[in-house]
N, C-alpha and C positions, 0 to 999 in steps of 0.2 A: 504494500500500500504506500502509495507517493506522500512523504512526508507534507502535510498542507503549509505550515509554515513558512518551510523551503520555496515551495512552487509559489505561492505570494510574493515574497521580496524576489525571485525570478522573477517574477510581472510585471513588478515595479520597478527592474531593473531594465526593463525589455523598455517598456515605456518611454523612464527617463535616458535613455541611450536613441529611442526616438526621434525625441526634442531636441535632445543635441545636434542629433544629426542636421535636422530641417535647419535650426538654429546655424550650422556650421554652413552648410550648402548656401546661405543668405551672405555669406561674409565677399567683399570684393576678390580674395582669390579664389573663392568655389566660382563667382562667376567667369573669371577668367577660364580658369579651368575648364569647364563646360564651351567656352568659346573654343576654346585648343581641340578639345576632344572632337568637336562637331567638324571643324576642317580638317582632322585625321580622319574622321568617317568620308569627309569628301573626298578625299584624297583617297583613300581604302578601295571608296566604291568608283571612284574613275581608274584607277589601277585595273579594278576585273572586268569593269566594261572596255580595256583597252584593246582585249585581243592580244596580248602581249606576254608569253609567257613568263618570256625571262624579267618583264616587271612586277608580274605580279607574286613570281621569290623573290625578288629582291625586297619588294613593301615588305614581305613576310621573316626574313631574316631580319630586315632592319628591326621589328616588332622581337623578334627572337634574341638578338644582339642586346636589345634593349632593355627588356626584361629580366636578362640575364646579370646585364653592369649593376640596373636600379631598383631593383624590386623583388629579387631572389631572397629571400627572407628567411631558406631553410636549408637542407641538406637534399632533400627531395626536393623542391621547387629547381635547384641547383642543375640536381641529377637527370631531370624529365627535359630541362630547356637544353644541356649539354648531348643530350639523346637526340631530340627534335632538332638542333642544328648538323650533329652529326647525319643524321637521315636528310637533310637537304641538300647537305654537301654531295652526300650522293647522287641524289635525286638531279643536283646541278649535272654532275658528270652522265647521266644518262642522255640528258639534255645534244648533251656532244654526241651520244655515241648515236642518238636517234637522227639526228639532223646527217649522218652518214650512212646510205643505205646497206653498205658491203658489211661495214662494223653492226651494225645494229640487226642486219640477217642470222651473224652470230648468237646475238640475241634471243632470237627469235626462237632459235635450236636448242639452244640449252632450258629455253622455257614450254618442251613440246608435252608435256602430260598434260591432261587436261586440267587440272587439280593446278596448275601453275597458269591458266590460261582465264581471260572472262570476254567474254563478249570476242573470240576468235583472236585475240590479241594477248601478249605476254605478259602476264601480271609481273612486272620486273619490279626493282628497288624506287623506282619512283610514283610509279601507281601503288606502293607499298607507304610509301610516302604520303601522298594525298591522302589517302584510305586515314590511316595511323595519325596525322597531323590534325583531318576535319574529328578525328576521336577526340583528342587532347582537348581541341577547340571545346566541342560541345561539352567535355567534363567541366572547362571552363566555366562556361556560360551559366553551370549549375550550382558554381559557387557564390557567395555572398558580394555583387558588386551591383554596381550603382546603372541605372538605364542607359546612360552616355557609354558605357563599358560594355554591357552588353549588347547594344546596338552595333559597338565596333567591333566584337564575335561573331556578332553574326553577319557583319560584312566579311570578314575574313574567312569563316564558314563559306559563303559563297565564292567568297575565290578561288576558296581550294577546292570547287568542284568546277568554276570554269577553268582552273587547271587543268584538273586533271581533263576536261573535254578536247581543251585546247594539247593537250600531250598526246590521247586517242587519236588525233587527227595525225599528227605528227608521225605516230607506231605507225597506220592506214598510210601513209605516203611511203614511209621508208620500207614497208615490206612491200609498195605498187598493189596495195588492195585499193579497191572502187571506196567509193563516200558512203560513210554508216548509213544501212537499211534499218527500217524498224527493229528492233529488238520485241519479241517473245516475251510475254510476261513469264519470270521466272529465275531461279538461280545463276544461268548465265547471262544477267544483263550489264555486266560492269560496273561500275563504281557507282552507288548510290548512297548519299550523302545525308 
């Protein structure tokens, strides 16, 4: 049985942790702050409306870079951003090896079981990438942060599934496959975010 006592002054602590907040959000640097975040979100979301892969890892490391110098607070927090940059760096180098179709055939062969494969293309380390990164994103998004924060989640969420569309295309040229047909409702439809 929930000691009642306890759960009271937690109410009153939830409360007045509240007012602070609202109170705090009022002050000349929250509104700043709110300014800053809002042209990071515009800047987010014209990065994945670019069409542009390699910008829109680059928005994505810079946020990674970022995160890592200012706001790593833990040993884990640490350990998951030094994970997520190292999976980008790869994810860069596939970048190269796609944009070569002789190199990237190679690819293609070492990824031939079906079990390594989605949507008739190589699930390699960069669609391992997009996949793994739009996770961390959404774990994010579930944690305790402010609507300006999460709104910039969830633009970043969506870039990394125009990534990974914008990479799909890239796999479709370098192996000389034709432009994606409908997809099949079902487990081999590729990255769904």
């Amino acid at each position: 049985m929930a000691k009642i006592g306890l759960i009271e002054k937690f109410n009153r602590e939830l409360v007045r942790e509240r007012g602070a907040t609202t109170e705090v959000g009022r002050t000349k640097e929250a509104l700043e702050q709110h300014e800053a975040r809002k042209a990071i979100l515009g800047l987010v979301r014209e990065a994945g409306k670019s069409g542009d892969l390699e910008t829109i890892l680059t928005v994505e490391r810079r946020f990674l870079e970022n995160d890592r110098a200012e706001y790593a607070n833990s040993r884990a927090m640490r350990s998951s951003l030094d994970v997520a940059l190292g999976e980008l760096k790869v994810a860069e180098r596939h970048l190269e090896l796609v944009n070569d179709p002789a190199q990237y055939k190679l690819i293609d062969e070492a990824h031939s079981l079906p079990k390594r494969r989605v949507g008739g293309l190589p699930k390699d380390e960069a669609r391992l990438f997009f996949g793994s990164h739009a996770t961390r994103l959404l774990n994010q998004d579930k944690s305790r942060l402010d609507q300006d924060e999460k709104k910039i989640i969830d633009a970043r969420k969506q870039n990394m599934r125009a990534a990974a569309k914008l990479y799909e295309t890239r796999q479709r040229q370098a192996l000389g496959l034709g432009a994606e047909t409908a997809r099949k409702r079902g487990r081999d439809q590729g990255m769904e975010l």
